[in-house]
C-alpha positions in Angstrom: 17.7 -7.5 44.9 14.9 -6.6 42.1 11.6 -7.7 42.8 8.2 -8.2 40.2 5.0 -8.2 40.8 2.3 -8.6 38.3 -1.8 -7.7 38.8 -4.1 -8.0 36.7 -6.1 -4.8 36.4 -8.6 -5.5 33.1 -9.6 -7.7 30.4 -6.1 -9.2 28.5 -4.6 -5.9 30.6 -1.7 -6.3 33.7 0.0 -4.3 35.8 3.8 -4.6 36.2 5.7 -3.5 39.6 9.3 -3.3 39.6 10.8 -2.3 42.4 14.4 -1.8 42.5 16.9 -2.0 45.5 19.7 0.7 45.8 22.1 -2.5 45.2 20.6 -3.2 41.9 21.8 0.3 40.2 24.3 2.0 42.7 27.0 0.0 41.1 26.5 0.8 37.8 26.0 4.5 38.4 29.2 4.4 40.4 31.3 2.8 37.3 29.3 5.2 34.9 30.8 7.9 36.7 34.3 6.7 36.6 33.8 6.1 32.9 33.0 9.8 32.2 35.7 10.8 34.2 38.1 9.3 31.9 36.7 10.8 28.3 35.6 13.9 30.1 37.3 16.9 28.8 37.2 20.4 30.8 39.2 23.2 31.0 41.7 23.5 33.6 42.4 19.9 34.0 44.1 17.0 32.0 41.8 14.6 30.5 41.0 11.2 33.0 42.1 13.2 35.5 39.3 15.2 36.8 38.1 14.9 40.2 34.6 12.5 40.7 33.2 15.2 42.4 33.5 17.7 39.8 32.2 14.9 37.3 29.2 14.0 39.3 28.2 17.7 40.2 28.3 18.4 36.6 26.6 15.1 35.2 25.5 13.2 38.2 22.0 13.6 38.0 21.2 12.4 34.7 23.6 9.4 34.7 21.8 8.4 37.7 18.4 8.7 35.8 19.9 6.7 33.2 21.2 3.9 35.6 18.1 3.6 37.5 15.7 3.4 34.0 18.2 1.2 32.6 18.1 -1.6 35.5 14.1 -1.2 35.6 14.1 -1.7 31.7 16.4 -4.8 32.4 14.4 -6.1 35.3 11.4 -5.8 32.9 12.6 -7.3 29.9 14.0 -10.1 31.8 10.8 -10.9 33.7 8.5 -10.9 30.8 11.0 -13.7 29.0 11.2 -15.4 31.9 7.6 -15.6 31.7 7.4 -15.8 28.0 4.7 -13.1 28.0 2.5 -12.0 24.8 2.1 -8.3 25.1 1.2 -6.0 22.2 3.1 -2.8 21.7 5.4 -2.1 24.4 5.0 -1.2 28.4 3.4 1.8 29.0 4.8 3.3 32.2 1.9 4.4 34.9 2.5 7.3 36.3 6.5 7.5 36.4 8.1 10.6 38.1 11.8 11.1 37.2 11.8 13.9 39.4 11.7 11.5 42.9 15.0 10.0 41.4 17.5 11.7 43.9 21.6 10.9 43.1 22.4 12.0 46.8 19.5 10.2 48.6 19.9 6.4 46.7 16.5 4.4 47.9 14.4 1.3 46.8 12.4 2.9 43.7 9.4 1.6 42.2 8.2 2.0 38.9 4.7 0.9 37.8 4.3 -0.7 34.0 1.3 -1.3 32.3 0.6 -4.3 29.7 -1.9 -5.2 26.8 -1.5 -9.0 26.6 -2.6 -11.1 23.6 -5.1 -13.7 23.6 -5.4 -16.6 22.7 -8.0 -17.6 20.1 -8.9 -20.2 17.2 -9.5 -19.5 13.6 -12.9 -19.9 12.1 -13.3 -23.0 10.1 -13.1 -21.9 6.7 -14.6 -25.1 5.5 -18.2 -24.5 6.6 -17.5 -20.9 4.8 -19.5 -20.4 1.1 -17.3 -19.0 -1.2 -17.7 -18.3 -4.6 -15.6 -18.7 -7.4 -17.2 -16.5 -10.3 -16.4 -17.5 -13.7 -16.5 -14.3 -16.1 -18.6 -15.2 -19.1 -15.9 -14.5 -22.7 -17.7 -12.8 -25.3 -16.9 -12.6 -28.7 -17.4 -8.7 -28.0 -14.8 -8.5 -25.6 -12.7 -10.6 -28.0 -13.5 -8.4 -30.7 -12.4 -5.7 -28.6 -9.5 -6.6 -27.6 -8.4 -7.7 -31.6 -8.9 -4.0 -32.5 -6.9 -2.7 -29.4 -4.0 -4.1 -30.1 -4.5 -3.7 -33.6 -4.8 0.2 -33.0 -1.8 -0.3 -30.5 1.0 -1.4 -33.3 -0.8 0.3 -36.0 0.6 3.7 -38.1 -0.5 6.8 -37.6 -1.1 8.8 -40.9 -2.2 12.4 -40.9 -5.1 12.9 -43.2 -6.1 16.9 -44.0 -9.2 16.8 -42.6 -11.6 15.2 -39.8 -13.4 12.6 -41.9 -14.7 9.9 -38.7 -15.1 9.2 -35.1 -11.6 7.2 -35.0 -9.4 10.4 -36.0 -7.2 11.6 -33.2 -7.2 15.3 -32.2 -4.0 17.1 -31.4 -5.7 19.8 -29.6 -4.5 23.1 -27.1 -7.6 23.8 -24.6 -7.5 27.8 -23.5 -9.7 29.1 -21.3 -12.4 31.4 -22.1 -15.1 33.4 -20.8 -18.1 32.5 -22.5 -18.3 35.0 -25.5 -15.5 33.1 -26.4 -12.3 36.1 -25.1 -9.7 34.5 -23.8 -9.5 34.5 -19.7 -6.1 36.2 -18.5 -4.0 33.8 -16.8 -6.5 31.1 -17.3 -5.5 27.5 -18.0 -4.2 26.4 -21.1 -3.6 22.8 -22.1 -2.2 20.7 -25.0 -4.4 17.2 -25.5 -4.9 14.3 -27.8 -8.1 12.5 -28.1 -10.3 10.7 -30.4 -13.0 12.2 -31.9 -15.6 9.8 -30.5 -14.4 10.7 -27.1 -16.5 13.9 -27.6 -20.4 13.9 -26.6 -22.3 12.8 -29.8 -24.1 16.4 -30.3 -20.7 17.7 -30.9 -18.9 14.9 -33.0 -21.3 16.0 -36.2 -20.0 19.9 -36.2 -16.2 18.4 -36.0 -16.2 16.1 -39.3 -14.2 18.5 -41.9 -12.2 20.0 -39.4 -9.1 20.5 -40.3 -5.3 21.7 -38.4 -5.8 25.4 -37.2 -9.4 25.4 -36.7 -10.5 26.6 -33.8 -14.0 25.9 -32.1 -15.2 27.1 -28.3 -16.7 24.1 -25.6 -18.4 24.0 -22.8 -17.0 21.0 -20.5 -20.3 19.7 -19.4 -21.8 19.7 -22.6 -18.7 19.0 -25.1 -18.4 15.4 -22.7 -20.5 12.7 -21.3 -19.6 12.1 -17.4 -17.0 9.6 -18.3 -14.6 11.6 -20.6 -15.5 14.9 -18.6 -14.1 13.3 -15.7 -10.8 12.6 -17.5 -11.0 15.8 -19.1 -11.3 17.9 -16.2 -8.3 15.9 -14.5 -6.2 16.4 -17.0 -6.8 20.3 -17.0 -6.2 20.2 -13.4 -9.7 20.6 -12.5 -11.5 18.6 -9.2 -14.5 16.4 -10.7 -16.7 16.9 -8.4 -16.6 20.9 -8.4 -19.7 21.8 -10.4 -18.7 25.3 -11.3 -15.4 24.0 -13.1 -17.5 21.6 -15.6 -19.4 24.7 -16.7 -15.9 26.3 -17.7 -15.6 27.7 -21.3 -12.6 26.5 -23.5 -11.3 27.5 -26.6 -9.9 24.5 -28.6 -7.3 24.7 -31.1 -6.5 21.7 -33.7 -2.7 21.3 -34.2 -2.6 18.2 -35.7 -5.4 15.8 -37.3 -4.1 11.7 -37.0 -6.0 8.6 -38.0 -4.4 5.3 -37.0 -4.0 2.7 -39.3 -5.4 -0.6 -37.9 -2.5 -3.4 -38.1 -3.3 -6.1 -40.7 -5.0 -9.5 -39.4 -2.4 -11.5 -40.9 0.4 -14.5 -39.9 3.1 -11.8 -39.7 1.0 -9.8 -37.2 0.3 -12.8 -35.3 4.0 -13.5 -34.8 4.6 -10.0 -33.9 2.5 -10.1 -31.0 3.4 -14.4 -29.7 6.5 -14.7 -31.5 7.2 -19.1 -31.2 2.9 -20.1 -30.8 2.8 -20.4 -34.5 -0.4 -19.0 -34.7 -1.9 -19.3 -38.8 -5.4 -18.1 -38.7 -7.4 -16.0 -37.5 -9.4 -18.6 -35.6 -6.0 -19.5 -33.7 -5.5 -16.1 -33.1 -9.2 -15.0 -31.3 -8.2 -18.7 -29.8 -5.1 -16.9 -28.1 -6.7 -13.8 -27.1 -9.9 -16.0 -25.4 -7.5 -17.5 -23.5 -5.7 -14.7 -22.1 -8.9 -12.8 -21.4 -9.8 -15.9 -19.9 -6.8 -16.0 -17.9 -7.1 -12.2 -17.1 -10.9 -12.4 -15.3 -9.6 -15.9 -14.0 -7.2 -14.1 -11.7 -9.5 -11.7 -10.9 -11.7 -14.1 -9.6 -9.3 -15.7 -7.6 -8.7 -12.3 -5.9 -12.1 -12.2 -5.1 -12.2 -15.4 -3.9 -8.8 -14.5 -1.5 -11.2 -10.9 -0.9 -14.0 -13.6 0.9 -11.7 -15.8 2.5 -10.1 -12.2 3.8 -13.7 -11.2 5.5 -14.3 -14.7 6.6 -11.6 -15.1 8.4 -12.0 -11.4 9.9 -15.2 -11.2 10.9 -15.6 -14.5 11.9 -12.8 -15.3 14.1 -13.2 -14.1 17.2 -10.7 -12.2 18.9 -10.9 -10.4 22.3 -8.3 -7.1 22.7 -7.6 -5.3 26.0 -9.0 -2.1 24.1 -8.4 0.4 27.1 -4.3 -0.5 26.9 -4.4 -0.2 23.1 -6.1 3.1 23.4 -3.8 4.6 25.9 -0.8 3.5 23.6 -2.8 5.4 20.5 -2.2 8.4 22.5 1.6 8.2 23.0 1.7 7.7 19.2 3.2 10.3 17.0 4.4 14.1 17.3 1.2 15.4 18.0 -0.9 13.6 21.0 -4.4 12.6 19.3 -7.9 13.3 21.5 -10.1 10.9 22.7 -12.1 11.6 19.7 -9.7 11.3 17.3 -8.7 7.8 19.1 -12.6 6.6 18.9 -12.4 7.6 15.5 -9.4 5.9 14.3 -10.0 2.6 17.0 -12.7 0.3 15.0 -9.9 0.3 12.0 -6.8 0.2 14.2 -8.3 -3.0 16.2 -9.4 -4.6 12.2 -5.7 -4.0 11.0 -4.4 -5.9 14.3 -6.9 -8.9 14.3 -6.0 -9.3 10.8 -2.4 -9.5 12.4 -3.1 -12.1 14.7 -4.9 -13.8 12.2 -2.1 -14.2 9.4 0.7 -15.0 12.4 -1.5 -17.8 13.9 -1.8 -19.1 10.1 1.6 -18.7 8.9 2.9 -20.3 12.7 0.5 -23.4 12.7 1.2 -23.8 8.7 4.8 -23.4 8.7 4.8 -20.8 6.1 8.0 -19.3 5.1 9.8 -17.0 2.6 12.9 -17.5 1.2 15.2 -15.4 -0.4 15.4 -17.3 -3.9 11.9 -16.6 -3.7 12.1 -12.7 -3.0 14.6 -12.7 -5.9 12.6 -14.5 -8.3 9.7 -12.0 -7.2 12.3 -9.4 -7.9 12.9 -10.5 -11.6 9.3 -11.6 -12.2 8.4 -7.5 -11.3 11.5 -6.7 -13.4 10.2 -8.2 -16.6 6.7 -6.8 -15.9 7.9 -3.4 -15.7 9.3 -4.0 -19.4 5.9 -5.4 -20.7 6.4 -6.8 -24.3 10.3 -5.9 -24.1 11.2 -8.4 -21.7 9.5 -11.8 -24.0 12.2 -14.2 -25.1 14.5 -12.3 -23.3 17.4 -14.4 -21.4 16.5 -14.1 -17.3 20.2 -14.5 -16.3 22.1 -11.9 -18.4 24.7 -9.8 -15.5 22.7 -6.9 -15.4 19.7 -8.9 -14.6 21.4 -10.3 -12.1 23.3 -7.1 -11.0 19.7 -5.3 -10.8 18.7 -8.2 -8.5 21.7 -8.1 -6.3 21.1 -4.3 -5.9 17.2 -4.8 -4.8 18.3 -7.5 -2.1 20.3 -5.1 -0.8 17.2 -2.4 -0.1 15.8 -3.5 3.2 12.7 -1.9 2.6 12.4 -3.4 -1.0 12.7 -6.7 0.8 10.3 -6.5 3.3 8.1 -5.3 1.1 8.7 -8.1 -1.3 8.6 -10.8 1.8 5.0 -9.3 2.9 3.6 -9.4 -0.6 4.7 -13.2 -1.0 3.9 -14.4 2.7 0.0 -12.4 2.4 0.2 -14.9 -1.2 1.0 -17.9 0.9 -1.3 -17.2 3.3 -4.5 -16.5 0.9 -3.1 -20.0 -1.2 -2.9 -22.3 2.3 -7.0 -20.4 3.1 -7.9 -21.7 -0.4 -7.2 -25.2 0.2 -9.2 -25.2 3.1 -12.7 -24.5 1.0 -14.5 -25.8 -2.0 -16.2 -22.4 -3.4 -19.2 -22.9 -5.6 -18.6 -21.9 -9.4 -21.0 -19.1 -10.7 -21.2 -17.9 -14.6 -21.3 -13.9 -14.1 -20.9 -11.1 -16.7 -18.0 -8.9 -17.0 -20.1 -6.0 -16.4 -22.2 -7.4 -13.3 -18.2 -8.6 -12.1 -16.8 -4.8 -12.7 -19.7 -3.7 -11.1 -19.3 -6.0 -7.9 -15.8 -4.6 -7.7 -16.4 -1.1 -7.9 -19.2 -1.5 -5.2 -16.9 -3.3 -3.0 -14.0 -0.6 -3.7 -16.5 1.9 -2.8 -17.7 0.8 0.6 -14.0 0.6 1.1 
């Protein structure tokens, strides 16, 4: 009969032993044998009638193998429910030799199992946490700002004959040059479109008259500030960093001068863009767009908010991990095995992206937190209707092809897991929230964007 024996060799880290008596796999090798015997097809003799010699000779060895292996992995599996064990990863086998397995010499085999355990740990009290909840300060620039982007967006685009202010668009073809201005065999060319602002202010002056056909010669890191360089150089296929390729000389052709016609402040513009708020003035109107920039850094906020409670809970919860089990399992991860530099290397992150594991199952256990699949669809629409922007407003949710699309994303196991990990993490963060009382704190949007981008970075 199958014996365990379990030792405990480290930190959160055991030792299985499962030894095996001939009794516990002889059986099952014996009826495996019979079984090929039956399907076996060989020359020479009618199939389920070749000898159990032959069959064993020819495939003995390695259904024995799989017999013995498959009664360990049973004994194992069996044990660590009995015992309702908390192991990470699965079993890593110590020191196994498939080679001692011998069909003609059946003996008591045992087989050595190693296990990283989990621990057991409390979350840190969120409530003695400072949090902040920043509160991005509206200005009537940024309102302004927003008026004129949107009335840009659903404006008309006329084509005057020549260049005659910053806000004209440029049609343009870039062709690369040497810098006598010849153009460079095989070198890159590129149609654009751009505003005229959009070109360093030194520049801007020389372009006002220009007019379709004319043809002037740039070079990048001198025809654009940082910014528009950057975008520049992307778009031409060009890495932003490489110094030598911001020094590049282009020829730039213009095939088409635009100028866009700013949409009207007026009632019927107003309705285009909230059709039903009856907006009637243009004090209701900057009204509307306050409150949706308001709306906009409000949810930001609260991401930043979810962003604290995230590190709180990380790098205040203390978690012990049996780190020299998880680092052996690393190693048998993957086609290639990785070093023990490579597992140093990748370690710190691996063990952060685990905690955080630990952390959201402990929540989502003690809190009862759960997805359904109503939910999952509704996420499903919601992302639907986002995807169509403006298209989808006042549009009716349960047309069939809604619905059909729907149907057809429930049915993508990968969209739904997705989808169930996106709105569990959202549970989780909202449950975190009503744990603390973060302190309100007036903040600019610059000093916010700013925040974010330094945060982004050190990430």
């Amino acid at each position: 009969m199958a014996t365990v024996s379990r030792e405990n060799v480290g930190l959160l880290n055991e030792k299985l032993s499962v030894t095996l008596s001939k009794d516990d796999y002889l059986p099952a090798f014996q009826k495996s044998l019979k079984e090929y015997g039956k399907k076996a097809n060989i020359p020479g003799f009618r199939k389920g009638m070749v000898p159990v010699g032959l069959i064993k000779k020819m495939y003995g060895g390695s259904v024995f193998t799989d017999e013995v292996l498959r009664s360990v992995d049973r004994e194992l599996v069996k044990y660590m429910e009995t015992e309702k064990l908390e192991i990470f990863a699965q079993p890593l086998p110590v020191e196994m030799d498939i080679q001692q397995l011998d069909m003609n010499n059946p003996v008591d085999y045992t087989f050595h199992f190693e296990l990283g355990m989990k621990p057991e740990f409390s979350l840190t009290d969120l409530a003695k946490g400072k949090f902040i909840n920043y509160k991005v300060q509206v200005t009537e620039d940024m309102i302004d700002s927003e008026i004129t982007r949107l009335q840009n967006r659903y404006g008309n685009m006329s084509e005057p004959e020549s260049v005659t202010t910053e806000d004209n668009v440029l049609n343009v073809l870039f062709a690369e040059t040497d810098a006598e201005g010849t153009e460079t065999e095989n070198g890159i060319k590129k149609d654009n479109s751009l505003l005229v602002k959009y070109f360093a202010a030194p520049l801007r002056s020389s372009l006002m008259g220009k007019k379709k056909d004319d043809v002037f010669t740039v070079q990048l890191n001198s025809a654009f500030e940082e910014k528009e360089r950057e975008w520049i150089l992307g778009d031409l296929g060009l890495e932003k960093d490489d110094e030598k390729a911001a020094e590049k000389y282009f020829k730039v052709t213009i095939t088409k001068v635009g100028l866009m016609e700013k949409k009207e402040l007026n009632e019927e513009f107003y309705n285009q863009l909230y059709p039903g708020a009856e907006l009637k003035t243009e004090s209701d109107f900057r009204n509307k767009i306050k409150g949706e920039i308001e709306a906009y850094w409000a949810s930001q906020a609260r991401n930043q908010v979810h962003d604290q409670l995230y590190h709180s809970l990380l790098d205040h919860t203390a978690i012990e991990f049996p780190e020299s089990f998880l680092k052996k399992w690393m190693k048998t991860q993957g086609e290639t095995p990785k070093t023990d530099e490579e597992i140093e290397k990748e370690f710190p992150n691996f063990r952060n992206q685990l905690k955080w594991t630990l952390i959201s199952d402990k929540i989502v256990t003690e809190n009862n937190i759960q997805v359904l699949p109503d939910e999952i669809r509704d996420f499903a629409k919601q992302q639907l209707f986002g995807y169509m922007g403006g298209m989808g407003a006042g549009m009716d949710e349960n047309q069939p092809w809604v619905n059909d699309y729907i149907e057809k994303m429930m049915k993508d196991r990968k969209y739904v897991e997705d989808a169930f990990n996106r709105i569990q993490t959202q549970k989780i963060f909202e449950w975190a929230e009503t744990q603390i009382k973060p302190a309100d704190k007036e903040i600019s949007v610059e000093e916010f964007t700013k925040m974010q981008e330094e945060h982004h970075h050190q990430h």
